[in-house]
C-alpha positions as CSV (number, residue, x, y, z in Angstrom):
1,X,-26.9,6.4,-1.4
2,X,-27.3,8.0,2.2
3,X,-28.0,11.3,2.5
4,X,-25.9,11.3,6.3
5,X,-22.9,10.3,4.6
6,X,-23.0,12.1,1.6
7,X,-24.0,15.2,3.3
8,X,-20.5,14.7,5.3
9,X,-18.8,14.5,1.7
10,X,-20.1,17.5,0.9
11,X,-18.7,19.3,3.8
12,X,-15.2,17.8,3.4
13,X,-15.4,19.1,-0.4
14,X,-16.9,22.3,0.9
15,X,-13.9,22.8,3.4
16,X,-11.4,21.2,1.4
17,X,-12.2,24.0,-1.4
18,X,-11.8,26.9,1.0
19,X,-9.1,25.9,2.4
20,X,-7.2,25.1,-0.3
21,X,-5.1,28.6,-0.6
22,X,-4.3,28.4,2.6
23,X,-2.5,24.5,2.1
24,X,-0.7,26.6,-1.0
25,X,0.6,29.4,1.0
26,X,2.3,26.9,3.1
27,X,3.9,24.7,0.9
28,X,5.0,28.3,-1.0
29,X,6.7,29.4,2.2
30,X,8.5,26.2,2.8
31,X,9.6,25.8,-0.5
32,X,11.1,23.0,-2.6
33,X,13.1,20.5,-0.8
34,X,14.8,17.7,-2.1
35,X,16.6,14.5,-1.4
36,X,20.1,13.8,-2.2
37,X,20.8,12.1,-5.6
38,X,20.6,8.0,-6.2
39,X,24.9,8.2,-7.7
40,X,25.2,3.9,-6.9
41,X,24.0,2.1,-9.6
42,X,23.3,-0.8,-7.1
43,X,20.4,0.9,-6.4
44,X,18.8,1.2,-9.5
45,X,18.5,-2.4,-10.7
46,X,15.7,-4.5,-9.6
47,X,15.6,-7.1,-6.8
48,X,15.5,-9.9,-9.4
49,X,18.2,-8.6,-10.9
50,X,20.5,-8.1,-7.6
51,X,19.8,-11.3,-6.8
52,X,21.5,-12.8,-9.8
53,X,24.1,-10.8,-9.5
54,X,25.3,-11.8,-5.7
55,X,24.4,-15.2,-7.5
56,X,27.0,-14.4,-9.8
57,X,29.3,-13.2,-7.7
58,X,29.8,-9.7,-9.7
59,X,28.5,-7.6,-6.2
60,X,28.8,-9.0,-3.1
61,X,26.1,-9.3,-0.8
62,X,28.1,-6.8,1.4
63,X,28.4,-4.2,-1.2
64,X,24.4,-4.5,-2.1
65,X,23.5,-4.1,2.2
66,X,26.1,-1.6,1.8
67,X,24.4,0.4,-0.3
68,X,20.9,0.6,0.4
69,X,22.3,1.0,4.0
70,X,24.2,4.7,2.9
71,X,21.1,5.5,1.0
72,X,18.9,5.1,4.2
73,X,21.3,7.1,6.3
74,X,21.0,9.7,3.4
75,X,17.5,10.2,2.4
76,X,15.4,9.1,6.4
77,X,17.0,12.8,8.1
78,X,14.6,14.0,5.2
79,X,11.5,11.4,4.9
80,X,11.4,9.9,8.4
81,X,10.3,6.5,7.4
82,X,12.4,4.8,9.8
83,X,11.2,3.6,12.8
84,X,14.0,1.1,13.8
85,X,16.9,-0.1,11.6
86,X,18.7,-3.3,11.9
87,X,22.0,-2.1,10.1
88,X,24.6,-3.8,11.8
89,X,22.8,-7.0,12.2
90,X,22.4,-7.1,8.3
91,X,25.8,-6.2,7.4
92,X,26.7,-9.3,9.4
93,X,24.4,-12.0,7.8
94,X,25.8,-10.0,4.5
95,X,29.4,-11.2,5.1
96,X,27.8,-14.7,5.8
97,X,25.8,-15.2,2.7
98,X,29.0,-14.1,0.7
99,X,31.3,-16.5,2.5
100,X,28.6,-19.2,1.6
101,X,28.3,-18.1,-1.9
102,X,32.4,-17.9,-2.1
103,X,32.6,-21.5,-1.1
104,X,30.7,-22.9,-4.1
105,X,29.2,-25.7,-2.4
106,X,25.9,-24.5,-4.0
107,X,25.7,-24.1,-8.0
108,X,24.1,-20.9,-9.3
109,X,21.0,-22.8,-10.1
110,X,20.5,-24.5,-6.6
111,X,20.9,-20.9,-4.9
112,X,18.4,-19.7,-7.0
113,X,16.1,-22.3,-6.6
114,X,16.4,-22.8,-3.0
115,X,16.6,-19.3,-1.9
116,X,16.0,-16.7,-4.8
117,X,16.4,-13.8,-3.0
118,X,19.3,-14.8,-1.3
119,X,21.7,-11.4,-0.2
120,X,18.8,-9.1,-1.2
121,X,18.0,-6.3,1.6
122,X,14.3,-5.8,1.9
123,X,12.0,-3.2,4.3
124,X,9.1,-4.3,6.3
125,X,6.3,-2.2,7.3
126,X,6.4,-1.8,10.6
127,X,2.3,-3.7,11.4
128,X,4.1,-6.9,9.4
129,X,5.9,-8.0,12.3
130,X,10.0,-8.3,12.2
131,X,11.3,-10.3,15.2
132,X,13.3,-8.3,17.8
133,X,11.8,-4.4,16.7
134,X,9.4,-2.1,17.0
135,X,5.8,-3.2,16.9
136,X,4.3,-0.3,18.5
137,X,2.4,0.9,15.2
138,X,2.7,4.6,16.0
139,X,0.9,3.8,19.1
140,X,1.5,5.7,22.6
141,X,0.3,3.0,24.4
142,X,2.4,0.0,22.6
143,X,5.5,2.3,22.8
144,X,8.4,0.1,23.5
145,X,6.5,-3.2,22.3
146,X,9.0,-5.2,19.9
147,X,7.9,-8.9,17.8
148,X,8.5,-11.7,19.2
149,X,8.8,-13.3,16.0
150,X,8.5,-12.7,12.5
151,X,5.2,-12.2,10.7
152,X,4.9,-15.1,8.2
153,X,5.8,-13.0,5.4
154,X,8.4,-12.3,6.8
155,X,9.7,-15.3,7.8
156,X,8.9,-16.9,4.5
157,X,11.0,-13.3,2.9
158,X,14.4,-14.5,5.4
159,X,14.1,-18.6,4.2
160,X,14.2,-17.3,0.2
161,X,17.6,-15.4,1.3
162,X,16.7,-11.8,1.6
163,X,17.9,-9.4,4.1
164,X,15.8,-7.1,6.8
165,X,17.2,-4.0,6.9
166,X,14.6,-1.8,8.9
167,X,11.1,-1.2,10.2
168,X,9.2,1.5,8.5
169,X,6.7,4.1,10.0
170,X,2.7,3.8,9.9
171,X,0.0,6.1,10.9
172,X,-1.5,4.9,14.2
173,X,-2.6,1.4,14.7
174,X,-2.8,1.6,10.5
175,X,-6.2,3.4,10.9
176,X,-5.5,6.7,8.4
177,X,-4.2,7.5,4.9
178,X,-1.5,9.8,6.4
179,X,1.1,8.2,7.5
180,X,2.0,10.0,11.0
181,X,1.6,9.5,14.7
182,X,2.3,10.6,18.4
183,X,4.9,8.2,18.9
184,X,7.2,8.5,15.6
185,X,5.7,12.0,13.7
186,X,4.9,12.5,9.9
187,X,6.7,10.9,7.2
188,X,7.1,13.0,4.2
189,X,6.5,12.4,0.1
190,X,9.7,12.2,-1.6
191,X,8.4,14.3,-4.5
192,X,7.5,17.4,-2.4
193,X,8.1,17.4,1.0
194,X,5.1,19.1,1.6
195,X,2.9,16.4,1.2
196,X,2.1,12.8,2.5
197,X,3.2,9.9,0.9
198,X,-0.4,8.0,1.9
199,X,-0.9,5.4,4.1
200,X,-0.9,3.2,5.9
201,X,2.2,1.6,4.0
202,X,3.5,5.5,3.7
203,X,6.6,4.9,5.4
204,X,7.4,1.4,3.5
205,X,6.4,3.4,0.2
206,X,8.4,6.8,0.6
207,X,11.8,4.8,1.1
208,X,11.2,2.2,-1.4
209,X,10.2,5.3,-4.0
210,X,13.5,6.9,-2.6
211,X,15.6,4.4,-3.8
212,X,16.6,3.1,-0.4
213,X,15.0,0.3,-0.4
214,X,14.6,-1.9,-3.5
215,X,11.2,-3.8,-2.4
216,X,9.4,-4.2,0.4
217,X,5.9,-5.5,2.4
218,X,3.4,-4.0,3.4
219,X,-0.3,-4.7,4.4
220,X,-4.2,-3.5,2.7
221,X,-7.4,-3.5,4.1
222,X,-8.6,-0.4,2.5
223,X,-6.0,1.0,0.1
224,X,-3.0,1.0,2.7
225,X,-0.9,-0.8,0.0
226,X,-2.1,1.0,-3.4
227,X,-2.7,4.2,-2.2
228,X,1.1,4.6,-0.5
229,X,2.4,3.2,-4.2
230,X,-0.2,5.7,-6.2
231,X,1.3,8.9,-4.2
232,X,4.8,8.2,-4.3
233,X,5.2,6.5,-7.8
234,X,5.8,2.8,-7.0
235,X,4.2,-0.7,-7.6
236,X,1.7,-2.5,-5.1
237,X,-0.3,-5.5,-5.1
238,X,-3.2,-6.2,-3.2
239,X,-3.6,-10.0,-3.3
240,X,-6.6,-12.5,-3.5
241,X,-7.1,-12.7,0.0
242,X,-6.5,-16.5,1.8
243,X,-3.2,-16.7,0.2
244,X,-0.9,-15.2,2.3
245,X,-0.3,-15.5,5.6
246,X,-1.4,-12.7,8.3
247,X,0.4,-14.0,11.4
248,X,2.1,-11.6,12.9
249,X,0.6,-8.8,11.9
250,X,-0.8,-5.9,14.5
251,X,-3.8,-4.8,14.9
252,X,-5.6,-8.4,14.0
253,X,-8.7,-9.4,14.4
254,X,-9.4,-13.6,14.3
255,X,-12.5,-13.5,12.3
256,X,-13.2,-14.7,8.3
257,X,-14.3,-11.3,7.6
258,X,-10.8,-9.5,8.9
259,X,-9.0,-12.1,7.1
260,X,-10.5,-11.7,3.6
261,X,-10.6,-7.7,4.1
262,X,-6.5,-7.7,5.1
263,X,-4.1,-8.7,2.8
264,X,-0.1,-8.2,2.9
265,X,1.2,-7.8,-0.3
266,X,4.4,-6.7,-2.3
267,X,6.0,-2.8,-2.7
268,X,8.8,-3.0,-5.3
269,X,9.8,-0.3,-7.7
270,X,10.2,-2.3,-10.4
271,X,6.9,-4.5,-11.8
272,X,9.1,-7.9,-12.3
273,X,9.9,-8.0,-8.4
274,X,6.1,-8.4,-7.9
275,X,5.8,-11.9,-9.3
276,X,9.2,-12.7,-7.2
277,X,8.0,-11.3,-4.0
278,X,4.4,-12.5,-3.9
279,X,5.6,-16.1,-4.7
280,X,7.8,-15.6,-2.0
281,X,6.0,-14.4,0.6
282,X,2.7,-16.9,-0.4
283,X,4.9,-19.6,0.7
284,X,3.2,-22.9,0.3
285,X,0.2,-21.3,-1.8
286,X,1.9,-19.7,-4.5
287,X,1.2,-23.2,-6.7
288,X,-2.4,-22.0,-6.2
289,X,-2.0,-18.6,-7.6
290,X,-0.3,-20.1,-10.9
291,X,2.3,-17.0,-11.1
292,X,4.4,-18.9,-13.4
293,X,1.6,-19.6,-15.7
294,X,2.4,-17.3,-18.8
295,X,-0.1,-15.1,-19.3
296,X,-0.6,-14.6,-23.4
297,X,-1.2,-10.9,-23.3
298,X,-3.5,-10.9,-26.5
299,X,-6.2,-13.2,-24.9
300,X,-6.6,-10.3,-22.6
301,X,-10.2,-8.8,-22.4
302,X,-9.5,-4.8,-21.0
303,X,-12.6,-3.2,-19.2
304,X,-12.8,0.1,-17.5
305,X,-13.8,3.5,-15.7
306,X,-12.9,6.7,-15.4
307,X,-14.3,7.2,-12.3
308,X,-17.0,5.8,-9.6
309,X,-19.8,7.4,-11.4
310,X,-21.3,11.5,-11.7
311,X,-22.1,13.0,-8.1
312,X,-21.7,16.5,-6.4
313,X,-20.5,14.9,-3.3
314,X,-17.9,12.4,-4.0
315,X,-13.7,13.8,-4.7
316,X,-13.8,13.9,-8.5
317,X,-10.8,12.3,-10.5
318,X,-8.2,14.1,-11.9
319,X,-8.3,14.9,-15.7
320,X,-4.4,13.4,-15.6
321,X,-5.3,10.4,-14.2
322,X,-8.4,9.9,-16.6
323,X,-6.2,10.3,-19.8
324,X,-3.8,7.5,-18.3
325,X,-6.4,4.9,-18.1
326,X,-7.4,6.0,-21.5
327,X,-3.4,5.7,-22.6
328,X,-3.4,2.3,-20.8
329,X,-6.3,1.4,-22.8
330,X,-5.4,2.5,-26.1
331,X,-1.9,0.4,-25.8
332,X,-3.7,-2.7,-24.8
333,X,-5.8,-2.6,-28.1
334,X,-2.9,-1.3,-30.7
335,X,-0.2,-3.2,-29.3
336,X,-2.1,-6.7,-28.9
337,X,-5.4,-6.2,-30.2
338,X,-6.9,-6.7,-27.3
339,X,-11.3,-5.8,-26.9
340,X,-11.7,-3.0,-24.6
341,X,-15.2,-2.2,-23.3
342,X,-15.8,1.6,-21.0
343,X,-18.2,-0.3,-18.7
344,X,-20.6,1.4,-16.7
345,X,-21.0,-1.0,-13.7
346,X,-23.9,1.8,-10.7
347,X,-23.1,0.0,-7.9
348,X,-19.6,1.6,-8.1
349,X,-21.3,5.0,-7.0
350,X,-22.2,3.2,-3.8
351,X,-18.8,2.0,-3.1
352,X,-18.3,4.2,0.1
353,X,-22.0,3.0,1.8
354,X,-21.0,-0.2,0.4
355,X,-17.1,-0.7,2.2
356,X,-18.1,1.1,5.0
357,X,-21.1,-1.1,5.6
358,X,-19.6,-4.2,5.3
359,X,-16.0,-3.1,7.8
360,X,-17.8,-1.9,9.9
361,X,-19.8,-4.6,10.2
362,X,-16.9,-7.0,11.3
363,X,-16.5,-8.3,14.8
364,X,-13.3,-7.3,16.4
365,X,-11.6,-4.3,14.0
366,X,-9.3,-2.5,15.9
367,X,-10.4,0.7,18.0
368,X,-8.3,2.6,20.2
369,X,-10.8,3.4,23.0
370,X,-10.4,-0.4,24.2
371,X,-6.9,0.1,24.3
372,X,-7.7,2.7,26.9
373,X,-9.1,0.1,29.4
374,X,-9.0,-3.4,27.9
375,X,-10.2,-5.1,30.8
376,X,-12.9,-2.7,31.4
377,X,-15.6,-1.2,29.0
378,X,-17.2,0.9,31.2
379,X,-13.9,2.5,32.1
380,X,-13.1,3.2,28.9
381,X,-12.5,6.8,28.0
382,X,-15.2,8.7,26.1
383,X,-13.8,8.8,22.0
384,X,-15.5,12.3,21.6
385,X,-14.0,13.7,25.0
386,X,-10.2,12.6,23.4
387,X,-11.0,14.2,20.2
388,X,-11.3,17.5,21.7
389,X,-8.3,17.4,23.7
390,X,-6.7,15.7,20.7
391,X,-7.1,18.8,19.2
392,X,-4.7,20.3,21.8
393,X,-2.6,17.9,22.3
394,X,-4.0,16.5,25.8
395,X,-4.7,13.0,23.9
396,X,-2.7,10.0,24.2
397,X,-4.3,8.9,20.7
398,X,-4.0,10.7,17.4
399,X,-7.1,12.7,15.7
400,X,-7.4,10.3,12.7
401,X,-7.7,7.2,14.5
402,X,-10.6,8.8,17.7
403,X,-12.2,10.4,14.3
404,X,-12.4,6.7,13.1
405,X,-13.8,5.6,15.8
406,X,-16.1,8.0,16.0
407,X,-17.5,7.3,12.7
408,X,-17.6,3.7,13.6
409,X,-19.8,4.0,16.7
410,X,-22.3,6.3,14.2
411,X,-21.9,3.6,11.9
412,X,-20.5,6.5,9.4
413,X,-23.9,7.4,9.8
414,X,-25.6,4.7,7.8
415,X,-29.0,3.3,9.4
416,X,-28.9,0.1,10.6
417,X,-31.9,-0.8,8.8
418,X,-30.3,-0.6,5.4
419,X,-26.9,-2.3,6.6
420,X,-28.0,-5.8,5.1
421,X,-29.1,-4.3,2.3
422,X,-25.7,-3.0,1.5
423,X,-24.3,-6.3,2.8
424,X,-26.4,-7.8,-0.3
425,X,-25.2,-5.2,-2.8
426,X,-21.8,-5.9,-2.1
427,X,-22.3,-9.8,-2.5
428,X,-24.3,-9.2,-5.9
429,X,-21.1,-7.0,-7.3
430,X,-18.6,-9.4,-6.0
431,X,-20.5,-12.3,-8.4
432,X,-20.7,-9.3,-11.1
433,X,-16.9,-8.7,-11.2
434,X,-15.8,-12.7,-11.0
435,X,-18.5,-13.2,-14.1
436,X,-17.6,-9.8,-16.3
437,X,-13.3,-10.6,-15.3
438,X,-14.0,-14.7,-15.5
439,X,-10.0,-15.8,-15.9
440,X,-8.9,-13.7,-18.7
441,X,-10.0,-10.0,-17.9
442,X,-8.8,-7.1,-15.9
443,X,-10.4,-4.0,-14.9
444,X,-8.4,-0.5,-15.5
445,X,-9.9,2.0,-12.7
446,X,-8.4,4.8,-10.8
447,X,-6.5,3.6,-8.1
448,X,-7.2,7.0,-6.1
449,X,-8.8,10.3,-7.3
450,X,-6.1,13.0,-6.8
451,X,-2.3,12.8,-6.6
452,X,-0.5,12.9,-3.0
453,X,-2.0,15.5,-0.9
454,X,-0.5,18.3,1.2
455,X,-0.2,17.0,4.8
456,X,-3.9,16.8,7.0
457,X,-5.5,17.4,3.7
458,X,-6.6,13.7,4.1
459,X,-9.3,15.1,6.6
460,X,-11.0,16.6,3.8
461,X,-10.6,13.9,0.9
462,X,-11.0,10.6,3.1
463,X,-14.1,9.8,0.1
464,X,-11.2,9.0,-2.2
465,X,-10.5,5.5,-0.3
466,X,-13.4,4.4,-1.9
467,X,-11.7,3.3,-5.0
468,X,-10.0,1.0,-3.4
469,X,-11.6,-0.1,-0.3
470,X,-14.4,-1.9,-2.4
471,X,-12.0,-4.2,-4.0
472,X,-11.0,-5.3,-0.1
473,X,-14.6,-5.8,0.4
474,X,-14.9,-7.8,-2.5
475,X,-11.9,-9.6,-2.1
476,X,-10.5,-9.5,-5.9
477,X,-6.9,-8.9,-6.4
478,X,-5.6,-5.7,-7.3
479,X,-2.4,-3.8,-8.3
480,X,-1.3,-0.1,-8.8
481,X,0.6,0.6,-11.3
482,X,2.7,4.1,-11.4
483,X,2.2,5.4,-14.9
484,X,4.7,8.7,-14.7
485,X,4.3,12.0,-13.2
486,X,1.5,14.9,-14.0
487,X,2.0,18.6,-14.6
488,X,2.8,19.2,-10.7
489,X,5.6,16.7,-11.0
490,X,3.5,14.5,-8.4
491,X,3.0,10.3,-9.6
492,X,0.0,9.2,-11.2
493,X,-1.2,6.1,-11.7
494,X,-3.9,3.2,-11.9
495,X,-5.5,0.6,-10.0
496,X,-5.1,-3.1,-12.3
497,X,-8.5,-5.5,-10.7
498,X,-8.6,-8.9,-11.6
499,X,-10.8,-11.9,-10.9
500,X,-10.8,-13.9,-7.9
501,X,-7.2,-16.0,-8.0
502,X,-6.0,-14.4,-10.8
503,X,-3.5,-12.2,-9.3
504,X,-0.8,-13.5,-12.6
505,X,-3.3,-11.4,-15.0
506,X,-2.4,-7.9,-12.4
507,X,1.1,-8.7,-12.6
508,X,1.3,-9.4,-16.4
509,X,-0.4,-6.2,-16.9
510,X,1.8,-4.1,-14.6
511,X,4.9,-5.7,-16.3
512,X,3.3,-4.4,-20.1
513,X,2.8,-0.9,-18.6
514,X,5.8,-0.6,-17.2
515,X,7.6,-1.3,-20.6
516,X,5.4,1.2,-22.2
517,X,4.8,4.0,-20.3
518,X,8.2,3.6,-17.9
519,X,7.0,2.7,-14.5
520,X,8.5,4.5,-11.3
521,X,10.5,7.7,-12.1
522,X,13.1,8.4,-9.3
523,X,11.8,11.9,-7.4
524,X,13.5,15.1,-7.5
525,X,17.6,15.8,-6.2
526,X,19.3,18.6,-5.5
């Protein structure tokens, strides 16, 4: 524990408690706000499920495109999650999937198995890389940049059948858990307009939540997949890292660490597209990852937390979300008799030292001061110079990504002496969790303290990545599963760890809780 960094927490508590009126009065003088109704059944079944239907012929790839494509003109005025659409390019490759399927050269079954998502429209956060748009990243600088290809997700997404029908927004250069920038603004929650839907997969996660878009990818190196899902009600799966492909992708940095911290993974609002999606997009290495290996439900072992462990300093978790990993417990051991242990595993407290450590550690992570002058170092402009013009808007960059920074160059105030002593720690809890998980347990942990906060709150309750960040650090598979809404009408959920490989077990899991406790519940309609 560091007494730099924790004395930081305690300010942001300090000033996130004191401000806290003033983040109600707002949202009470904006009021409630909300998006039109879903009234086309197309876009309530599940991607699997539209899939065998254009299989079937009972919709036509037109009519499913069609839809999700009214639903996005509908709901973006309102979320602004859009950064580029592709709509009449994917009503076109629409008409010429159902010509193709109206010719029956293929049988049901060889569609399927050659291209099972054939006819499905899908939404890519923008950072994944979708040939021919915008790959600025809600960067000033990039603005204008387009892929020049598809990021092999992608790619590997387009060759099972499925549709691109837009780009989605992303704080800047993915480095915040708002989702807003200079370039393309704030993207708002579904479930109150008033606050963020996360990030950095905010924009990928408030249209999927929507219903106008019925899965999509997006990418994780601290949270930017779960955290997005937990705060607008949806599914998301951090994979084992090593399995999916990360070309394409923007910022990148070609080194192991970067490639075991970053993961692109599945957002789907129902938990069966998961397995569907992350086969998909693993290409090649999906054998690996066993996802058609049935997973007997009753071997399960079930451990879990409530929360990181007691401290004054850190964001303490909601009483809601503490009474859903109990729920999720208790239906594990009635309904299949599964052991459940509460464990108690003290490293946990050190998660932040711990992630922060070992990130910023890494060679090459992405910093917006050398975008300023790439070429030159000792031209670059001075990070703590742009923050206070930032603050009236004099900076080309945005506050959360200079504030980043600035943390990074203090090394978020961590002495260097004890750096490979944290480095150490988080090796020793890696080996913990593969031996306490082994290939038949999952962990049940809070994917993320609080429910969606009001917009900038994130300035004040940036401890909360912790929960997730240390499973990026200690590269395990992990998947949040939306569990219903609280009192506020705002989702909750939690975070479903498993061991290293063993991504099947997460799935399985989210697939049981969904059928319990009803997994996403479409957001408010006027």
């Amino acid at each position: 524990m560091e007494i730099g960094l924790r004395l930081l927490g305690a300010v942001q508590i300090f000033l996130a408690w004191i401000t806290a009126p003033l983040y109600l009065l707002i949202a009470w003088k904006r009021g409630k706000k909300y998006l039109p109704p879903i009234s086309d059944p197309i876009l309530l079944h599940s991607a699997t499920e539209l899939a065998a239907k254009i299989r079937k012929e009972e919709y036509t790839c037109e009519q499913v495109v069609g839809a999700y494509i009214k639903r996005c003109r509908s709901v973006n005025p309102h979320l602004n999650a859009i950064v580029e659409q592709r709509f009449d390019e994917a009503s076109k490759e629409a008409y010429e999937i159902d010509q193709i399927i109206a010719s029956h050269t293929k049988s049901q079954e060889q569609l399927e198995r050659e291209t099972p998502l054939l006819g499905v429209p899908f939404t890519v956060k923008e950072s994944c890389g979708l040939k021919g748009m915008s790959l600025s990243v809600g960067c000033k600088i990039r603005a204008n940049i387009k892929a020049q290809q598809d990021g092999e997700s992608v790619e590997n997404l387009r060759k099972a059948g499925a549709i691109p029908i837009a780009v989605t927004n992303t704080p800047e250069l993915c480095l915040c858990w708002e989702t807003n920038n200079l370039l393309t603004g704030c993207t708002y929650n579904p479930y109150d307009f008033n606050r963020t839907p996360g990030g950095s997969s905010g924009g990928e996660s408030a249209l999927i939540s929507s219903a106008a878009s019925v899965a999509g990818i997006g990418s994780d190196i601290a949270g930017s997949v779960r955290i997005p899902s937990m705060f607008t009600g949806i599914f998301g799966h951090k994979p084992t890292p090593g399995y999916i492909g990360l070309g394409g992708h923007y910022p990148y940095a070609a080194n192991d660490d970067f490639e075991n911290f970053l993961c692109v993974g599945p957002m789907t609002r129902y938990a069966e597209d998961l397995k569907l999606l992350l086969k998909t997009i693993a290409g090649k290495n999906a054998e690996a990852l066993k996802l058609d290996e049935k997973v007997n439900l009753k071997n399960l072992k079930i451990y879990y937390m409530y929360e990181a462990g007691p401290s004054l300093v850190t964001i303490p978790v909601d009483q809601e979300i503490k009474k859903t990993i109990h729920k999720a417990v208790e239906h594990f051991k009635t309904t299949h008799g599964c052991p459940a242990k509460n464990v108690k595993i003290e490293e946990m407290i050190d998660s932040v030292e711990i992630s922060t450590t070992v990130f910023f550690g890494m060679e090459g992570i992405p910093q917006v001061m050398s975008m300023s002058n790439p070429d030159d170092p000792k031209k670059r402009k001075n990070v703590y110079v742009e923050i206070f013009k930032a603050m009236f808007g004099l900076s080309d960059f945005s506050t959360p990504s200079l504030l980043l920074t600035a943390l990074h160059e203090k090394n978020c105030f961590i002495p260097q002496s004890k750096c490979d002593e944290y480095r150490r720690q988080s090796e020793d809890l890696h080996n913990k969790f593969k031996e306490l998980l082994g290939d038949d347990g999952v962990f049940f942990y809070p994917t993320h303290p609080q429910p969606a906060y009001y917009h900038n709150q994130y300035m004040m309750k940036s401890a909360g990545v912790m929960y997730t960040m240390i499973f990026n650090i200690l590269c395990l598979p992990a998947t949040h599963v939306p569990m219903g809404l609280n009192k506020d009408g705002l989702p909750i959920g939690i975070q479903v760890v498993a061991g290293p490989g063993q991504d099947r077990l997460c799935l399985a899991v989210a697939k049981e809780l969904e059928s319990a406790f009803k997994g996403w519940v479409p957001p408010p309609s006027s």
